[in-house]
C-alpha positions in Angstrom: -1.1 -6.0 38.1 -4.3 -7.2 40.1 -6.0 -9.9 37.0 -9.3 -9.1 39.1 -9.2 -5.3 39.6 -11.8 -5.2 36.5 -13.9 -8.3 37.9 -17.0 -6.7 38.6 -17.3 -5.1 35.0 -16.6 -8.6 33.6 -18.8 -10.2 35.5 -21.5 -8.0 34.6 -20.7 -8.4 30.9 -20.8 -12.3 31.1 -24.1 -12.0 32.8 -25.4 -9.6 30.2 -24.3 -12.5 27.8 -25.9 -15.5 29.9 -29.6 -13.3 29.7 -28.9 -12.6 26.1 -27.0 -14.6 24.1 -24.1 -13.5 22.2 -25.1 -13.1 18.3 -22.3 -14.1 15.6 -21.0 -11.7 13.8 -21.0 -8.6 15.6 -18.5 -5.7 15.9 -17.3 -5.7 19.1 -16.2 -2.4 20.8 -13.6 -2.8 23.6 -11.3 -0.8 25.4 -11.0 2.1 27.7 -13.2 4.6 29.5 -13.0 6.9 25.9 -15.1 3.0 25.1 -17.0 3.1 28.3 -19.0 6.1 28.1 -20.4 4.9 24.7 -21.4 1.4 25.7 -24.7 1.8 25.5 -24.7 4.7 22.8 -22.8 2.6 20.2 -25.1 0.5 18.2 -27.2 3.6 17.5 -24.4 5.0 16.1 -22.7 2.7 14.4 -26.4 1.6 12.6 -26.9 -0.2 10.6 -24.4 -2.8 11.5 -24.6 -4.6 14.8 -22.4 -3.5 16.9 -21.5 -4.2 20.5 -19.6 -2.2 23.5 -17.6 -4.1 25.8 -15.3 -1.0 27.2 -14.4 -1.0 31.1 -13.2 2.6 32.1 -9.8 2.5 33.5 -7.8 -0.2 31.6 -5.1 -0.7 29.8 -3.9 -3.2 26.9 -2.7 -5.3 29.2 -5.5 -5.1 31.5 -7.8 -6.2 27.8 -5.0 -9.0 27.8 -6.0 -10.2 31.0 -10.1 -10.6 29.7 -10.0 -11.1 26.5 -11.0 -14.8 26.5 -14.2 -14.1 28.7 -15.4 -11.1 26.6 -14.2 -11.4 22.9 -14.6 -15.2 21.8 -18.1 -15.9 23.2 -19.5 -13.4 20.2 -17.6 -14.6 17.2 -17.1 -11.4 16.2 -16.6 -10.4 12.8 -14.8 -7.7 13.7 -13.3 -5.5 17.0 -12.6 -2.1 17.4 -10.4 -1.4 20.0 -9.1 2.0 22.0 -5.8 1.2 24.5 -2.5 3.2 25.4 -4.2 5.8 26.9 -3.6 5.4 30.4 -1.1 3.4 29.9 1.1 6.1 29.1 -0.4 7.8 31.8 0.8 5.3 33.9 4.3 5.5 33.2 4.7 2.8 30.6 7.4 3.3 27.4 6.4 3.3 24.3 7.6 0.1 23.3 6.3 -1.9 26.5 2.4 -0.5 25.2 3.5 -1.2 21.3 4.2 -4.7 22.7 0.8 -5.3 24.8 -0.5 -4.4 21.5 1.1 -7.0 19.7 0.4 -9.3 22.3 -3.3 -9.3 21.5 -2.6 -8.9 17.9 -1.1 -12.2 18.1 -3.6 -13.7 20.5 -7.0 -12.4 18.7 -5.3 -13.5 15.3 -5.0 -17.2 16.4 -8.5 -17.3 19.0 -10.6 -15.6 15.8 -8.4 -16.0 12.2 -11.1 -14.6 10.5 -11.7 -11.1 12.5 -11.0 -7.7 11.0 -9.1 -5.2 13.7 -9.5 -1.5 14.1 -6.8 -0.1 16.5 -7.9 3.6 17.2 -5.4 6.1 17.8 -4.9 7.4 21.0 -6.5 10.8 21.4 -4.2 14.1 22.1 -6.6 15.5 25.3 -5.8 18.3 26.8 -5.2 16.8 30.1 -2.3 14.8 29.1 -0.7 17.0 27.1 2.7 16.4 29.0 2.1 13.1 27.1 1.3 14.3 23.4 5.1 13.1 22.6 4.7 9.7 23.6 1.3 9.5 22.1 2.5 10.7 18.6 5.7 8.3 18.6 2.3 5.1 19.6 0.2 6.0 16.8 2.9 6.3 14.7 3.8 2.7 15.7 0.5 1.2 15.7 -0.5 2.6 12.0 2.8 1.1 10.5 2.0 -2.1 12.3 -1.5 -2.2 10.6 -0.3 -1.4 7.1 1.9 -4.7 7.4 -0.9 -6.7 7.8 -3.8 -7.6 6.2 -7.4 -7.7 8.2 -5.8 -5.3 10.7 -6.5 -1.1 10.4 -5.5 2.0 12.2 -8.4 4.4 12.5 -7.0 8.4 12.6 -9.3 9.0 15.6 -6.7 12.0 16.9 -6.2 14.4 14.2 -10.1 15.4 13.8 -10.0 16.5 17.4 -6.9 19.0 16.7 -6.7 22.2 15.2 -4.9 23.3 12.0 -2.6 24.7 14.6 -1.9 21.4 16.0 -4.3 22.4 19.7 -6.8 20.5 21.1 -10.3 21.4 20.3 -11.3 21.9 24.0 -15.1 22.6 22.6 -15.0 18.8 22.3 -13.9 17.1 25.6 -16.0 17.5 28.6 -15.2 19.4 32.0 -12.1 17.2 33.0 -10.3 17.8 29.7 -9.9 13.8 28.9 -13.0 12.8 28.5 -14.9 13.8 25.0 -18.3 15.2 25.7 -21.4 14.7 23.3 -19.6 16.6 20.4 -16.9 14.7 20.6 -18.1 11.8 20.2 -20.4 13.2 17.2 -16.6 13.5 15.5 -15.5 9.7 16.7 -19.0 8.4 15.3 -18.7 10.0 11.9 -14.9 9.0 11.2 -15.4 5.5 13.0 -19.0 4.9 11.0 -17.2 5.6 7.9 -14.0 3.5 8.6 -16.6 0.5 9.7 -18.9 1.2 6.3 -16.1 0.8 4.0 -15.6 -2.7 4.8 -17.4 -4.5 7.0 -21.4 -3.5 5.3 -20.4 -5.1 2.3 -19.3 -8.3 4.2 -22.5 -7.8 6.2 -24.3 -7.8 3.0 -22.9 -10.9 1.5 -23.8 -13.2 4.3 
């Protein structure tokens, strides 16, 4: 793997953060282009708690391995949300080689930030990678066990609300290239994301 194929993007976050400071105790979005595409969008959505999108389009967990350190830390974040394994099935990778990546940065955000909350969010059944809906299952089935064994880290169902009771995509909610979720899809992630964020973090909010 090239450790600079997402350079530019970094860079462009770590300028964003030299022109405004990061602020303490924010949630920090990360991840994929299912992230990317709701950068700017997020902190209306996830109001009231301050929220911040740090997705670059195209990765995978071990690509958020690779820049962790220069986008995560800086913020002190009281919590990360994070969407991987996407293309990294897509790219060929077992199951346990992307369950791994993800224990990785379990492991590495754990130690850098003891105190964070993680939200792993399950990898979405799209209709363009249906050939992969196997593989996808048998990852979200390993990454929600994973976060009942531990406390501070959660598994958000962020693939089951965009399936019908008869176990099909909802195409009405993924855009033109069947991977992408258009504006109603993303209406879906914000409710069951919003909710899953409420529940804990505006109470610790609240206290400090």
């Amino acid at each position: 793997m090239n450790p600079f194929r997402f350079e530019k993007e970094i860079a462009a976050f770590e300028e964003e953060d030299r022109r405004n400071p990061p602020r303490p105790g924010v949630i920090l979005f990360t991840g994929s282009s299912s992230i990317t595409h709701w950068n700017r969008q997020l902190p209306a959505d996830m109001a009231p708690l301050p929220v911040v999108g740090r997705g670059f389009g195209g990765s995978t967990m071990a690509d958020l391995l690779e820049v962790a350190e220069r986008i995560i830390p800086p913020w002190v974040p009281r919590a990360v949300v994070v969407y991987e394994g996407d293309n990294d099935l897509a790219a060929g990778r077992t199951v346990e080689a992307v369950a791994g990546d993800f224990e990785r940065f379990i492991g590495w955000l754990f130690e850098r930030c003891p105190a964070v909350r993680l939200y792993l969010l399950a990898v979405k059944y799209s209709p363009a990678r249906r050939s992969l809906w196997p593989l996808m299952r048998a990852l979200n089935e390993r990454l929600a066990a994973r976060c009942a064994a531990e406390q501070n880290l959660f598994f958000v169902d962020t693939a089951t609300p965009l399936m019908t009771e008869n176990g099909e995509a909802r195409q009405e909610l993924y855009g033109a290239d069947g991977l992408h979720l258009n504006e109603a899809g993303y209406a879906v992630w914000r409710e069951i994301i919003r909710s899953a964020l409420l529940a804990r973090e505006f109470q610790e909010i609240a206290k400090t």
